[in-house]
C-alpha positions as MATLAB code, in Angstrom:
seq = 'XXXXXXXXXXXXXXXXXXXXXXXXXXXXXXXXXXXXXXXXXXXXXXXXXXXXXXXXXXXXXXXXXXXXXXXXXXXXXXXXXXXXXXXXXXXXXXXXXXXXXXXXXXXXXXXX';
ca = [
       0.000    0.000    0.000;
       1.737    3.375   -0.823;
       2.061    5.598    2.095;
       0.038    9.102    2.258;
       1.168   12.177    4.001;
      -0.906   13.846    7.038;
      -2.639   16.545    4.539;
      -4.202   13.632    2.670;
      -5.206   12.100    5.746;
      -7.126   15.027    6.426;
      -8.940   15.133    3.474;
     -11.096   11.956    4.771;
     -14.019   13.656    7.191;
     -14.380   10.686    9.618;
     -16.846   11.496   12.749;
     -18.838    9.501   15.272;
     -22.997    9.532   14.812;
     -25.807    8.034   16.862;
     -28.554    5.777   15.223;
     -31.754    7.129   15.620;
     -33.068    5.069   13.116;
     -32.835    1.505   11.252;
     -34.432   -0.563    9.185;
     -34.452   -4.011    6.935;
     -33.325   -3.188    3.201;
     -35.026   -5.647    1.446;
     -34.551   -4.308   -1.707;
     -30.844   -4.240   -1.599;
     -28.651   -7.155   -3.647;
     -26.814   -8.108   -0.402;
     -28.603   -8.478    3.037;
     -28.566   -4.620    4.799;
     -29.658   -2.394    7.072;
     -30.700    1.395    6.640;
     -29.623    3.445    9.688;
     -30.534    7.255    9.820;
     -27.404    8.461   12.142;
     -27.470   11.990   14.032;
     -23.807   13.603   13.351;
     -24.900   16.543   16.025;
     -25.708   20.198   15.775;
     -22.778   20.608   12.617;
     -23.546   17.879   10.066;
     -27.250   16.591   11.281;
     -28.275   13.443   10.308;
     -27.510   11.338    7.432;
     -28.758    8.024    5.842;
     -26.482    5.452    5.151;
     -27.058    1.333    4.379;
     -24.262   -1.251    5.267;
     -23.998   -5.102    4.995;
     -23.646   -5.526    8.663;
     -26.799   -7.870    9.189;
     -24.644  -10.764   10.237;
     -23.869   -9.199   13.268;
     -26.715   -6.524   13.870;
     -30.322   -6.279   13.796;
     -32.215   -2.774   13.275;
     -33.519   -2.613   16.617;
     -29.823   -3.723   18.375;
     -28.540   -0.849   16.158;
     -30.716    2.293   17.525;
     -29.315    4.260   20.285;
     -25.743    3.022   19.168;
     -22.693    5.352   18.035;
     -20.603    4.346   15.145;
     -18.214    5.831   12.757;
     -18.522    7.097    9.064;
     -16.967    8.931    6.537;
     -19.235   12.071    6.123;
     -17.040   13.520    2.812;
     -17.592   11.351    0.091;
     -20.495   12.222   -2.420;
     -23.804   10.379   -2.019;
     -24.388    6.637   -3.156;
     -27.822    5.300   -4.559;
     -27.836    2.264   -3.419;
     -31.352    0.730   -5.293;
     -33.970    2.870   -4.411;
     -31.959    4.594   -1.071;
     -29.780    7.690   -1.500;
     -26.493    6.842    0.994;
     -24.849    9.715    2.125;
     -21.790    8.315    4.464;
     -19.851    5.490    4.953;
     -20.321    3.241    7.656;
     -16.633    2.066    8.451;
     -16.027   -1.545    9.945;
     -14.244   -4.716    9.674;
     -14.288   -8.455    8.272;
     -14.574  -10.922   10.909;
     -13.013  -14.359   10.302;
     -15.647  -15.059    8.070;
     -15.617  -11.955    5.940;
     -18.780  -10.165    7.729;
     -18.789   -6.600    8.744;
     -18.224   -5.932   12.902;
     -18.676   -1.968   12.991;
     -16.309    0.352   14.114;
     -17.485    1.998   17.194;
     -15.852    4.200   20.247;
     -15.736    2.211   23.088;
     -16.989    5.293   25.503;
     -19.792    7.613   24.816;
     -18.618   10.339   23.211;
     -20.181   13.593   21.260;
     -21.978   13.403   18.422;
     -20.062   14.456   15.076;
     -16.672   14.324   16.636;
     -13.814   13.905   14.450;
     -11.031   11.274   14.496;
      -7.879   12.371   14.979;
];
């Protein structure tokens, strides 16, 4: 993998949201989940669907913070609009465990 410097590392708008809403996704190609997340007073909330139904249900999901990328241009994704990028990673078997802060901490704060 080539190395970046810090300025590009920048450049990729990663914050923490709370979901406030989820729901099946039928309609997608690949078993998902729709979460509305609230990114705080700054960014608001945002609509995203992820592949993460291995491990998650909707209603296990709501009230739960997680982390996105908030930068990259809207997705449609079927007949959904996705507006971040719900970041996680492959378990042994290749499904998605979501990356989440281990402590409560404020809506649409920003890695560092």
């Amino acid at each position: 993998m080539a190395e970046i410097d810090f300025d590009d590392f920048l450049k990729v708008d990663v914050r923490v949201g709370r979901v406030v809403r989820a729901e099946p996704f039928p309609e997608a190609r690949k078993p998902a989940i729709k979460m509305w997340i609230d990114f705080g007073p700054e960014l608001g909330e945002k609509k995203t669907s992820a592949q993460v139904t291995v491990h998650y249900d909707p209603a296990t999901l709501v009230g739960q913070q997680v982390m996105a990328v908030v930068n990259f241009p809207p997705r449609q994704i079927g007949p959904f609009m996705s507006e971040v990028l719900v970041l996680g990673f492959p378990d042994a078997d290749g499904a998605i465990v979501l990356a989440r802060p281990d402590h409560d901490v404020p809506e649409g704060g920003r890695l560092h």
